[in-house]
C-alpha positions in Angstrom: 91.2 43.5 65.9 90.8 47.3 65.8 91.4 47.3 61.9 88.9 44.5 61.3 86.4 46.9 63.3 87.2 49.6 61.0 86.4 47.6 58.3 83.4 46.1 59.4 82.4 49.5 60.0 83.3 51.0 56.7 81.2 48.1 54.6 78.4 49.0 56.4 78.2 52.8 56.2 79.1 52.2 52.3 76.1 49.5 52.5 73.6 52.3 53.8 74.9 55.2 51.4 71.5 56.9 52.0 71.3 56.6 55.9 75.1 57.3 55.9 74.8 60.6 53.7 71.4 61.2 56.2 73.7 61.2 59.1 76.9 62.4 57.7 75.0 65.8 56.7 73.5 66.4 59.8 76.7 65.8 62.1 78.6 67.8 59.5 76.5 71.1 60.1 76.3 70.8 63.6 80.3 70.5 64.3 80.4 73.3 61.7 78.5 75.1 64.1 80.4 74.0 67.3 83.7 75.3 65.8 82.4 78.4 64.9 81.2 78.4 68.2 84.3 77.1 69.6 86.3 80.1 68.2 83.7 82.9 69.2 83.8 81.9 72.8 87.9 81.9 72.1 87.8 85.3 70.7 85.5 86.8 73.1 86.7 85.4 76.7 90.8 85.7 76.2 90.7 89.0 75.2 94.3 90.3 76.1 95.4 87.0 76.8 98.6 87.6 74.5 100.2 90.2 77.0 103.0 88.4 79.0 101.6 90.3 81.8 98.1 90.1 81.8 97.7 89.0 85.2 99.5 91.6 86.7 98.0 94.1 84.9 94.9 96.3 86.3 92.9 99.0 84.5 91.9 101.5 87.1 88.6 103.3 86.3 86.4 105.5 88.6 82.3 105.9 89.3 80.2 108.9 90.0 77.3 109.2 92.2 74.6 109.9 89.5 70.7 109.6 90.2 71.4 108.3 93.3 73.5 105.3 91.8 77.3 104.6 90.9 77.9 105.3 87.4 81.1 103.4 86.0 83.5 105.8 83.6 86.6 104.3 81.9 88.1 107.7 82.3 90.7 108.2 85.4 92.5 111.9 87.2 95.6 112.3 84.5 97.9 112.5 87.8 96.3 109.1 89.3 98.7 106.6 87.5 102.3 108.3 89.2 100.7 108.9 92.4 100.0 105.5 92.7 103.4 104.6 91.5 104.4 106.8 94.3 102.6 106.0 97.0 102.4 102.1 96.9 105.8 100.1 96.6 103.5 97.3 94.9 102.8 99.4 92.1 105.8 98.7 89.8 104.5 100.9 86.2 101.6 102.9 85.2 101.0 103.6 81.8 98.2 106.3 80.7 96.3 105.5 77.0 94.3 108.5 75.4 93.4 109.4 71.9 92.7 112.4 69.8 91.4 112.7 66.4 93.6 114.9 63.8 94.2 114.6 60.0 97.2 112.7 59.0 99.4 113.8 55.9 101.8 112.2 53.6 102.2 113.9 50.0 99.0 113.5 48.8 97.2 111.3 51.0 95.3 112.7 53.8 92.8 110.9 56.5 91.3 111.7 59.5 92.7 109.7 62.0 92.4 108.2 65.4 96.2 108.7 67.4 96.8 107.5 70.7 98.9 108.8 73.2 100.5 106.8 76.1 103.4 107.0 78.3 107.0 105.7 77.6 106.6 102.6 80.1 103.6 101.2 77.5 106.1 98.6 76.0 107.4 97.4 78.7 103.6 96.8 80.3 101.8 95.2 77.0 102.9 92.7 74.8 103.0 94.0 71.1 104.8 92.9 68.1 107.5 94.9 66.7 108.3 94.6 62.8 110.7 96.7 62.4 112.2 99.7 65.0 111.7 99.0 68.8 109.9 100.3 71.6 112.6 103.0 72.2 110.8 105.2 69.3 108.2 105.6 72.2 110.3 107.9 74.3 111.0 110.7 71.4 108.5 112.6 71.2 109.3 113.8 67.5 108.9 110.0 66.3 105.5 108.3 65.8 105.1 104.4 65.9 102.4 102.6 63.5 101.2 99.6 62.3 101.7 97.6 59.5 98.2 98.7 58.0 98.7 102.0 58.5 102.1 101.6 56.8 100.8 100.4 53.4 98.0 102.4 53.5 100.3 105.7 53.4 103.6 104.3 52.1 102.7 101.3 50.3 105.4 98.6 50.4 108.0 100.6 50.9 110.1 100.7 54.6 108.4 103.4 56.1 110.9 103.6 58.5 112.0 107.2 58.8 109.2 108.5 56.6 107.8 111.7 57.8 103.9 112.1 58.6 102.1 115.6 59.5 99.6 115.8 61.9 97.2 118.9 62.2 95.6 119.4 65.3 93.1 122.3 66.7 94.1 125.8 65.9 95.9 125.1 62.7 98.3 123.6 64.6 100.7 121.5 62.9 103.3 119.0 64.1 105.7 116.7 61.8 106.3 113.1 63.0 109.2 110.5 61.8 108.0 106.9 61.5 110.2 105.2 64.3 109.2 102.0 64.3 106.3 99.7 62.7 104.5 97.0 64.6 102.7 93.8 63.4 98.7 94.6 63.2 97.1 95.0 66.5 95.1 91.7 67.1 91.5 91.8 67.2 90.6 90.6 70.7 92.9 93.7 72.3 91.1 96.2 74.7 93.8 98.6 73.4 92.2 99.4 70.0 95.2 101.7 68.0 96.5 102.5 65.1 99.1 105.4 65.6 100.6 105.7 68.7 102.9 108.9 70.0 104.9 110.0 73.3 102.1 111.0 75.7 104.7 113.8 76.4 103.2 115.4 73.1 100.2 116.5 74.6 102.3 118.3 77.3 103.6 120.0 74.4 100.8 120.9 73.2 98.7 122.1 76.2 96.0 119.3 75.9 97.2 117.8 78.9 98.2 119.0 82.5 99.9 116.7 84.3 99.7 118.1 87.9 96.0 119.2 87.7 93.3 116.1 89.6 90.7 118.1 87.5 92.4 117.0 84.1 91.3 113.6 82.4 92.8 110.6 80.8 90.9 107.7 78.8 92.4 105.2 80.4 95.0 104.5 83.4 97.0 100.8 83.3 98.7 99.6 86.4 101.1 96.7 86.8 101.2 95.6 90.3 103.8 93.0 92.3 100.8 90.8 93.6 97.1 90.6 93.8 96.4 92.5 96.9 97.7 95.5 96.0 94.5 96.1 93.6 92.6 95.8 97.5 94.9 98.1 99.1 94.5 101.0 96.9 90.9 100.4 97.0 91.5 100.9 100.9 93.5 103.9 100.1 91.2 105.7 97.6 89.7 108.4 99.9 92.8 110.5 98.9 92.4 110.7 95.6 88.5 110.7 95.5 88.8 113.7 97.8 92.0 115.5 95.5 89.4 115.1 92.5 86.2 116.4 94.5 88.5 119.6 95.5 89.7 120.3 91.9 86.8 119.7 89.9 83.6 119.4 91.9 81.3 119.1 88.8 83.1 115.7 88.0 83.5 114.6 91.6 84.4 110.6 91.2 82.8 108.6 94.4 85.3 105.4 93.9 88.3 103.7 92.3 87.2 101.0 90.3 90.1 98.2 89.8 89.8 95.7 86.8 92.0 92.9 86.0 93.5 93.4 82.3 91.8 89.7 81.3 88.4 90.7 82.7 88.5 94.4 81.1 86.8 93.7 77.7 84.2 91.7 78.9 82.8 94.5 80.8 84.0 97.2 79.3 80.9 97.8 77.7 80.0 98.8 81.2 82.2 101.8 81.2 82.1 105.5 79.7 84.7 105.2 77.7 85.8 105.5 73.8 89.4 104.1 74.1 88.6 100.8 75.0 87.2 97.6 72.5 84.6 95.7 73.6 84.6 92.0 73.7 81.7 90.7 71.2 78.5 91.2 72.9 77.0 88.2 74.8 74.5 87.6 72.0 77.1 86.6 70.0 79.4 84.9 72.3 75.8 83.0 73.5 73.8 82.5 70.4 76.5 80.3 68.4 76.9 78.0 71.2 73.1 77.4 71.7 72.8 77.2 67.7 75.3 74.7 67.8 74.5 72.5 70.6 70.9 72.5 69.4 71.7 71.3 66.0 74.4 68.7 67.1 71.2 67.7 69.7 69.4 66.8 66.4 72.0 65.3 64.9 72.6 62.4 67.4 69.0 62.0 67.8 69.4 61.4 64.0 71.6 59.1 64.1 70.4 56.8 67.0 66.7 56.8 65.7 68.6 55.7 62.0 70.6 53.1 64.0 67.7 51.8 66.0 65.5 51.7 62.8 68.3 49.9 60.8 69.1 47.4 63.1 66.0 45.6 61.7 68.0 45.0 59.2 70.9 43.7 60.9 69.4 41.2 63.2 70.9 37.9 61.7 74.4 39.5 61.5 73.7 40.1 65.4 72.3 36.7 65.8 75.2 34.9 64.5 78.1 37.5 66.0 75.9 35.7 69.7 76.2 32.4 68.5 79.6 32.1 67.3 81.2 33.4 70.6 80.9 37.5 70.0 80.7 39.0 73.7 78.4 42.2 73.9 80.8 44.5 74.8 82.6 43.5 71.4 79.0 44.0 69.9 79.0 47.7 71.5 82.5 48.2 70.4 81.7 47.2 66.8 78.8 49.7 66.8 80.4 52.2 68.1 83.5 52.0 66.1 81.1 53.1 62.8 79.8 56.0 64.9 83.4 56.8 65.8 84.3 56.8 61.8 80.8 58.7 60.8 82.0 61.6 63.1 85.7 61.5 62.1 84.1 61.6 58.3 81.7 64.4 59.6 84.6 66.6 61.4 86.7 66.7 58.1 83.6 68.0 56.3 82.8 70.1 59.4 86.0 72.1 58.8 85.5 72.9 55.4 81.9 74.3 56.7 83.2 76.1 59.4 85.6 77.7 56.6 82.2 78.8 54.8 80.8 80.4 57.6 83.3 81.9 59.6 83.4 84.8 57.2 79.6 85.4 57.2 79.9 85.2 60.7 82.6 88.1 60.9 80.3 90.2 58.7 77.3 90.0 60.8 79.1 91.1 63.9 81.6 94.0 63.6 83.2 93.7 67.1 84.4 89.6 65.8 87.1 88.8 63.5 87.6 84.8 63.3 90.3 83.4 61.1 90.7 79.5 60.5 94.1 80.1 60.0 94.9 80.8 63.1 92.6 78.7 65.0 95.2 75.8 65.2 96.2 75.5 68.5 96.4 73.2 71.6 93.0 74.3 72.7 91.4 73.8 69.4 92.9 69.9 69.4 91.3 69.2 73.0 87.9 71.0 72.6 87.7 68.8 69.0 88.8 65.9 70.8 86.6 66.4 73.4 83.7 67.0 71.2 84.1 63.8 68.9 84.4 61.6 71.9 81.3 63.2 73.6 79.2 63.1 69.9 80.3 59.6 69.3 79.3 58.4 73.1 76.0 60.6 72.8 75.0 59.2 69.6 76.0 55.8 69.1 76.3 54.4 72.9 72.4 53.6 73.6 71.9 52.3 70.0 74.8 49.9 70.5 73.4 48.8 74.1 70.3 48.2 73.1 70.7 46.4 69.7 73.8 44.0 71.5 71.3 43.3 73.9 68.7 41.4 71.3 68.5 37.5 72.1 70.3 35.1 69.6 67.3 32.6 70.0 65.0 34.9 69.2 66.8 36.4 66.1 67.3 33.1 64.4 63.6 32.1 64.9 63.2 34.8 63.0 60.9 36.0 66.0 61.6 40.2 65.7 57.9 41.5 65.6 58.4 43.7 68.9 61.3 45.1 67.3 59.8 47.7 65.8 59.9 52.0 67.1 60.5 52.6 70.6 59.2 55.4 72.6 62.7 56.8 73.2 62.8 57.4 69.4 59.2 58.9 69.1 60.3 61.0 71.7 63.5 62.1 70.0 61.8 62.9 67.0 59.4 65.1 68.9 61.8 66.6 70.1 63.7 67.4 66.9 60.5 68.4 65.3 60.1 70.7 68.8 63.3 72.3 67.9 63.0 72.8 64.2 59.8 74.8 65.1 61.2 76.9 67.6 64.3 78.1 64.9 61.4 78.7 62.3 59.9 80.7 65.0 62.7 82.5 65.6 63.7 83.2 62.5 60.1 84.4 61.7 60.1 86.7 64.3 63.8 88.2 63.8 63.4 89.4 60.4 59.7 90.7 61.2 61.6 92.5 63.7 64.8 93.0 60.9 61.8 94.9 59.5 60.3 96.7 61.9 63.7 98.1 62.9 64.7 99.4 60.0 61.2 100.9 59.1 61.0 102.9 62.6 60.3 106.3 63.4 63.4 107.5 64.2 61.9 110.6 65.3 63.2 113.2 62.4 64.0 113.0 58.5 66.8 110.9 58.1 67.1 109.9 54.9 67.1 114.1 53.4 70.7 114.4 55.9 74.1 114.7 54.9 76.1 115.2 57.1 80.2 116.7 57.1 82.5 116.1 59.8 84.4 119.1 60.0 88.7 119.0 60.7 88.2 122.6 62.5 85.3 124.8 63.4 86.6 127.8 61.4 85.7 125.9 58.0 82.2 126.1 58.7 81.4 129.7 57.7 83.2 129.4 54.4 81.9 126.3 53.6 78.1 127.2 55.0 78.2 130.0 52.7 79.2 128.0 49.2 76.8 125.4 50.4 73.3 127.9 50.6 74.3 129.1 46.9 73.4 125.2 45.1 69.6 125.4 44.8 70.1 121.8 46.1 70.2 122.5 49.5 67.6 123.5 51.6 69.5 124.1 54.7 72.9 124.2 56.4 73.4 123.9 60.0 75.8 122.9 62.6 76.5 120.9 65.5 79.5 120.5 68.2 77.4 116.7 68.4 75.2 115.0 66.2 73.0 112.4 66.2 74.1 108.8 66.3 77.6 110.1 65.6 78.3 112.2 69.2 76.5 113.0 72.0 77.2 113.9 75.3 76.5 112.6 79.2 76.3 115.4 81.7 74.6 116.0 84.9 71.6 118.6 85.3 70.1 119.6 88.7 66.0 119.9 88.2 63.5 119.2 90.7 66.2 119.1 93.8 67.9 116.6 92.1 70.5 115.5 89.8 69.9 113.9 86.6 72.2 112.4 83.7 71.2 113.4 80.4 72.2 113.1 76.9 73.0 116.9 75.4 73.3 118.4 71.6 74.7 121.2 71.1 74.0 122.9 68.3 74.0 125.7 65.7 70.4 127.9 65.3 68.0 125.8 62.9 69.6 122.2 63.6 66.4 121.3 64.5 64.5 122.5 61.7 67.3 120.9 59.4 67.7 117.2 60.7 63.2 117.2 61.2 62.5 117.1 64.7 58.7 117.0 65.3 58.2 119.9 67.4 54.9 119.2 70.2 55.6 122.1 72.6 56.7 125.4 72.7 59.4 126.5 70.0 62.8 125.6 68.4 65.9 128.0 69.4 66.1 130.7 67.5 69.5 133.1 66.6 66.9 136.1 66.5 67.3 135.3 70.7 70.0 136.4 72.5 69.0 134.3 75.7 69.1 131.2 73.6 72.9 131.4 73.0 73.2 131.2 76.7 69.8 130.6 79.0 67.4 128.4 76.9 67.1 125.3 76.4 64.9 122.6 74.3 64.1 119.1 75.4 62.6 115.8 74.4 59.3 114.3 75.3 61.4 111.6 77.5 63.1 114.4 79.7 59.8 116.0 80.5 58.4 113.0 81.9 61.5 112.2 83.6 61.1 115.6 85.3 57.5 114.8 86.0 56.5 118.0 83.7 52.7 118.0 82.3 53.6 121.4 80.9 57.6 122.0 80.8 57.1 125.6 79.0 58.9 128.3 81.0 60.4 125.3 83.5 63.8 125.7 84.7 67.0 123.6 84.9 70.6 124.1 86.3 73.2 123.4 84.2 76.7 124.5 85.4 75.3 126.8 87.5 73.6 128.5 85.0 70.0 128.6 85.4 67.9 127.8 81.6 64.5 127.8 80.8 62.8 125.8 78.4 61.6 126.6 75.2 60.6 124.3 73.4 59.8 120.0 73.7 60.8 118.3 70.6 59.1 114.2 70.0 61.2 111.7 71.1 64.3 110.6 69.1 66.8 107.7 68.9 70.8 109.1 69.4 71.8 105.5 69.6 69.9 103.2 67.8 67.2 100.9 68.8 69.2 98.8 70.9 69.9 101.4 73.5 66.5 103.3 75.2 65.7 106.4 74.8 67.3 109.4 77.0 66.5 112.0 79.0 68.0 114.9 76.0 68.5 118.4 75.9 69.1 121.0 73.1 71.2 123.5 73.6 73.5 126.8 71.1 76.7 125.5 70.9 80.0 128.4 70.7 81.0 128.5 66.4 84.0 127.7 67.4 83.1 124.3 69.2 81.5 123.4 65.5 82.4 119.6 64.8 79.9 118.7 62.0 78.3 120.7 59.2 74.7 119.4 58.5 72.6 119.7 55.6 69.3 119.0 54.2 68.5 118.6 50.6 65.8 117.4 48.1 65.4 114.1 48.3 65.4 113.4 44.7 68.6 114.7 44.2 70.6 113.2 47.2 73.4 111.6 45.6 73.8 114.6 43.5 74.0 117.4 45.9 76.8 114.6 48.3 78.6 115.2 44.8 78.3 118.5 44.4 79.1 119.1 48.6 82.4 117.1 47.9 83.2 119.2 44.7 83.0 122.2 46.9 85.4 120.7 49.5 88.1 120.0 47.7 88.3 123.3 46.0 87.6 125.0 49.5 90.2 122.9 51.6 92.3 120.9 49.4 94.6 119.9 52.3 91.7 118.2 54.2 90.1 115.0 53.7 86.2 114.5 52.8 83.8 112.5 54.6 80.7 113.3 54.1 78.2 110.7 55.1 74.2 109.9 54.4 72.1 109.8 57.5 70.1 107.3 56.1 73.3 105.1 55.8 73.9 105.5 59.7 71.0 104.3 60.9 71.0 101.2 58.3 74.8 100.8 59.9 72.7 100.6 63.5 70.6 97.8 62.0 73.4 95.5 60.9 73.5 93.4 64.1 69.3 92.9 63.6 69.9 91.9 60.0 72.8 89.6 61.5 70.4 87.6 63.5 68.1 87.1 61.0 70.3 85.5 58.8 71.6 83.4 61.5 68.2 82.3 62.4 67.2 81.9 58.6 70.3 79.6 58.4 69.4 77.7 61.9 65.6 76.9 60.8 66.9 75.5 57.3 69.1 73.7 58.7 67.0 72.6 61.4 64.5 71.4 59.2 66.5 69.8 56.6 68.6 67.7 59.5 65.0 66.8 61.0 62.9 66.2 57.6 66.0 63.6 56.5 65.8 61.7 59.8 61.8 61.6 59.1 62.4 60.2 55.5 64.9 57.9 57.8 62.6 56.6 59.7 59.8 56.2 57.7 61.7 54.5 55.0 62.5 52.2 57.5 59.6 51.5 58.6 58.0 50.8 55.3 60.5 48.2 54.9 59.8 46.5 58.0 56.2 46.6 56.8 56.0 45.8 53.1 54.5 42.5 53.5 51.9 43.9 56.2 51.6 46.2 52.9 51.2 43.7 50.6 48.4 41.9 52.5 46.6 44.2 53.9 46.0 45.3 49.9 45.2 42.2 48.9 42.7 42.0 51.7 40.7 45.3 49.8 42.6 48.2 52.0 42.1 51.4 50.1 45.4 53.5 49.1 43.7 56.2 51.7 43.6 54.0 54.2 47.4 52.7 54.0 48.4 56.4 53.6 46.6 57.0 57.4 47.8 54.2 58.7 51.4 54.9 58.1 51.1 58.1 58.7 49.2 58.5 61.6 52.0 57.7 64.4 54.0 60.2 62.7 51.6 62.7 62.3 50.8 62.3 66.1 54.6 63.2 66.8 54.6 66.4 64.5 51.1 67.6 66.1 52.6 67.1 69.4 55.9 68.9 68.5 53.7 71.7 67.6 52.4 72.4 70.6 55.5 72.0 72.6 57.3 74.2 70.2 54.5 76.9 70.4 54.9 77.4 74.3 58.9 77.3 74.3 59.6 79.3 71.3 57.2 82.3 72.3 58.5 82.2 75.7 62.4 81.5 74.4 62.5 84.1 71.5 60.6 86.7 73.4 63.7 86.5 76.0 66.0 86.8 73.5 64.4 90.0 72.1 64.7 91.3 75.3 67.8 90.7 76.0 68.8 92.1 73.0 66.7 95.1 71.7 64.8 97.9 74.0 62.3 98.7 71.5 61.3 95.3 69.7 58.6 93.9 67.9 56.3 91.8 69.9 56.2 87.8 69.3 52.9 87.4 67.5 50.5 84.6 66.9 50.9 84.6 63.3 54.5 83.5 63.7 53.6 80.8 65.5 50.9 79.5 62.7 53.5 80.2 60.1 55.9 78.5 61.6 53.9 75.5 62.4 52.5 75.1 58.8 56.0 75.5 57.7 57.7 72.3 59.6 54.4 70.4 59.7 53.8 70.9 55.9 57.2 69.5 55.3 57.2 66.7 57.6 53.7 65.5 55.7 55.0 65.7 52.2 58.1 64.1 53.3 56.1 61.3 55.2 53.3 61.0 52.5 55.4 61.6 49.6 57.6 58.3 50.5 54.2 56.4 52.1 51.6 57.4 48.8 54.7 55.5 46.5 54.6 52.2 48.9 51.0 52.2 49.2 50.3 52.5 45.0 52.5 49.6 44.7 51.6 46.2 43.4 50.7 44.3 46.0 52.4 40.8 44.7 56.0 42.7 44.4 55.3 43.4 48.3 54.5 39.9 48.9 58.0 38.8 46.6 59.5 40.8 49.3 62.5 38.9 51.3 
């Protein structure tokens, strides 16, 4: 019985090759999507699920009163993680995770790297893959654990067991390291983001770390804990330590413990100050797919029921006679649904080979997500497809197989189907389609207007005359500052501990009575003049000052109106306990991209020897030329040190990848929108020519002009897209303007003129489709029509 359905339904899918392919296409690009989405939402919400003991596992972070609100920082007291292996039986490890730039050496290859640090107990906390060595190497601190990556990219394919590496820290300080073990790559969806990792001993060693003092920092503090309410008890216990940081370092006095389980910790990790931690992919990601998909696959059963309804015409003797001869309607339902069934088996083969287009172009338009189809077999996967076949074949085939088993026999065979023609469910699903293939053109529209608009910003100074050189240690400034002003190239050198987009920091000022977190740069004399910044008050710092190495300050527009200041000139704010005056009040400028708001920033002289980043402004004409000649300099002046000098232009391009990213995801959304909604048009109109070609054929012979066919075919259809248009207009400004929001701080605005584009878009393709099809039917001999059937 089951095979003869599968046949039945095989003849007729291979019968309507058009309506089939019509179909096929449109499930095929919407389970293409659901997958992709399917593996995002995988990625993004089991982040850390590999570690045996991720539910025992708590990251313990800390807030400070700031503005009069809790601030969340990633960063925990160094001495917090064996104190409260100490004081609470429950706590059974604690592991502490840091990182530290330094350049990396192996014969001739040199890189700046980042090296983590973390205590000996990290193994036995977090699940990671050893290749070759073990997680003994971790206790010596003259051995260095890496991973494969990091193995070929120094030693190629050679065991690099027991090769040695040299790390050069601050101060010239130099320190050799013997590959103790290598470990597979770390995966992609891990909060714990390293490379290189060493005995946290090592920065003992090294005096970076004291282990005894509360004042003294670590990125991040793991606990493993014996049950769930021991996370609740230190929480009830945290005055002590709150009140050991306030006494030893009352400029970073914390206000709480903040306890995070391990398998929540990347999706709000974004929340936290902190720069050893990955971030799960942001919500617009994680969200966007899923809508994208369900939207399309929305389409693509209303495709397919409108097609089946609309071909059923054409079935109505095969139904009549199924009746007659004995055929029960649930063995009519079954039949129909059975082709569904095999149209979405067909479509989820072609899905995957799809989803294996565009899960590359979907890495690339998101750094923080790295899909692979090759590892997306798994238990899950089989359910979730499973689940989603049954619920497309249900959602698209169930209501056309009740209905049409539902037709009367008697009826049928007297050849009496007149009032089977379009229902109003189907209008209404094709209004809807139409409705939704609007609103992607409008988004798509209005995302690479905004693509646009981001990129062509004011980012408040010159960036594309920088180059900028991050600098190993702060002594090579002066020697290379000084070969630098001698290439008539340059037009200026400067310096900066931060710089923009690259490093910035957070601290707390008191002005007006109050504290205040703002952003700071500090920086050499004439940074300001060198990277552009529009000076609208006052004056820039000057060397020529001795009170502006240590008592002056200049600020941004933002700041001033934070501080309430119609003239900031000569105003005074506290930092450290060090009163400074303002000199100057520079236009506002974007540290961060366009995705985060403007700060509250101020300028201050950094110390030489805090120097991280040489910067450099040169004629614009001759930019690649003078990053050429900057790099010829280097390597004769430090030979030992690797170069990496960057274009500032290139940066902020870097910031706009994620607004070029949902363009094209948007570009590819309304494309496929349309083309998934124009087929089912054709579908349907195609159908309903046939049902009509005598009505054709007559009403020709009667004198109708071809004009007046044309509008009366079209005119149902017509009504459908008009009304489409209007729905789409309200929903898709209101829709994409959210999404804007949710996504950018400074955005462009949703304009009319995306809406009209949009809506002559769909609606002129919807009329060529329908008139294209109608205009050949209604130039038609009339007698062929009447030959018809």
């Amino acid at each position: 019985m089951i095979k003869n359905y599968f046949i039945v339904a095989f003849r007729n899918l291979y019968r309507k090759k058009l309506y089939t392919f019509i179909n096929l296409f449109g499930l095929s690009v919407s389970l293409g999507a659901c997958i992709v989405g399917y593996l995002t939402w995988d990625f993004g919400y089991h982040f850390d699920q590999f570690h045996q003991k991720v539910n025992q596992i708590y990251h313990v972070g800390s807030t400070r009163a700031i503005n009069g609100q809790d601030q969340l920082f990633g960063v925990s007291p160094l001495p917090l993680g064996p104190a409260l292996v100490r004081d609470f039986p429950g706590v059974t490890h604690a592991v502490r995770f840091a990182s530290q730039v330094s350049v990396v050496k192996f014969e001739d290859k040199v890189f700046d790297e980042k090296v983590n640090y973390a205590d000996d107990g990290f193994f036995d906390m977090f699940t990671f893959e050893f290749l070759h060595g073990d997680k003994s190497a971790l206790k010596d601190r003259n051995s260095i654990i890496i991973t494969r990556d990091v193995a070929i990219k120094y030693f190629g394919d050679v065991n690099a067991l027991g090769k040695r590496l040299t790390l050069s820290y601050d101060n010239d300080r130099k320190r050799d390291y013997v590959v103790g073990a290598i470990l597979k790559t770390v995966p992609r969806n891990s909060s714990l983001d390293f490379d290189m990792l060493i005995s946290g001993e090592v920065l003992v060693d090294l005096g970076i770390d004291e282990p005894n003092n509360w004042a003294h920092v670590t990125g991040s503090t793991f606990i493993e804990v014996a049950d769930d309410n021991m996370a609740g008890a230190i929480k009830a216990g945290e005055s002590k330590y709150v009140d050991l940081v306030k006494s030893a370092n009352p400029r970073f006095a914390i206000s709480h413990l903040v306890m995070t389980p391990l398998k929540d910790l990347a999706l709000i990790s974004e929340s936290f100050r902190s720069l050893d931690l990955r971030d799960a992919p942001p919500p617009s990601a994680r969200i966007s797919i899923f809508v994208i998909s369900i939207m399309l696959l929305i389409m693509a059963c209303f495709n397919y029921m409108n097609t089946s309804l609309a071909i059923a015409a054409g079935r109505l003797k095969e139904i009549g006679i199924r009746k007659v001869m004995g055929s029960p309607r649930t063995q009519l339902i079954i039949q129909f649904l059975m082709e569904n069934i095999l149209l979405c088996l067909l479509a989820l083969v072609v899905a995957f080979g799809i989803a294996e287009l565009l899960v590359p172009g979907w890495n690339s338009l998101f750094p923080d997500i790295r899909l692979s189809m090759d590892e997306a077999w798994n238990f899950k996967l089989g359910i979730f497809l499973a689940g989603l076949l049954t619920l497309t074949a249900l959602g698209g085939g169930f209501y056309p197989a009740y209905v049409i088993s539902a037709y009367n026999p008697a009826q049928i065979l007297r050849g009496n189907q007149s009032k089977m023609t379009t229902s109003r469910l189907m209008k209404v699903m094709l209004t809807v389609q139409f409705a939704l293939s609007m609103i992607a053109v409008v988004g798509s529209i209005v995302f690479s207007q905004n693509a646009e608009f981001q990129k062509n910003m004011d980012q408040g100074y010159n960036e594309d005359r920088i180059i900028g050189v991050p600098l190993q240690q702060s002594s090579m400034y002066q020697v290379l500052s000084n070969r630098l002003r001698q290439n008539p190239l340059i037009e200026s050198v400067s310096a900066g501990r931060n710089h923009i987009f690259f490093s910035s920091w957070r601290r707390v000022i008191q002005g007006l009575g109050r504290d205040m977190e703002t952003d700071f740069l500090y920086v050499s004399p004439g940074y300001a003049e060198t990277v552009g910044f529009k000076l609208v008050q006052g004056r820039f710092l000057s060397e020529s000052t001795p009170l502006d190495f240590s008592e002056s300050v200049v600020i941004n527009r933002m700041m001033a109106v934070e501080q309430g200041w119609d003239d900031p000139i000569g105003r005074t704010i506290t930092i450290d306990s060090v009163t400074c005056r303002v000199v100057g009040v520079v236009d506002d400028f974007y540290t961060r991209g366009t995705f985060r708001p403007i700060l509250p920033t101020v300028i201050k002289m950094a110390k030489e020897n805090t120097y991280q980043f040489t910067i450099v402004r040169v004629d614009s004409k001759n930019l690649k030329t003078a990053m050429a000649a900057i790099e010829n300099d280097w390597k004769k002046l430090f030979p030992e040190m690797p170069f990496e000098g960057f274009y500032q232009e290139e940066a902020t391009i870097r910031a706009s990848t994620i607004s070029d990213g949902i363009k094209l995801v948007f570009l590819y959304v309304a494309c496929m929108a349309i083309v998934i909604s124009g087929m089912g048009l054709f579908a349907l109109v195609s159908l309903n020519i046939v049902r009509r070609t005598k009505e054709i054929g007559i009403r020709k012979v009667l004198g109708a002009s071809v004009n007046q066919i044309v509008g009366m075919m079209n005119s149902d259809f017509v009504v459908l897209l008009v009304i489409a248009s209007v729905i789409a207009d309200v929903a898709g400004y209101f829709a994409v303007k959210a999404l804007l929001d949710s996504i950018y701080k400074y955005h462009l605005n949703v304009e009319v003129t995306a809406l009209i584009l949009a809506n002559a878009v769909v609606l002129g393709i919807g009329l060529v489709t329908i008139g294209g099809r109608v205009l050949r039917v209604a130039q038609a001999n009339p007698v062929d029509s009447l030959r018809y059937e």
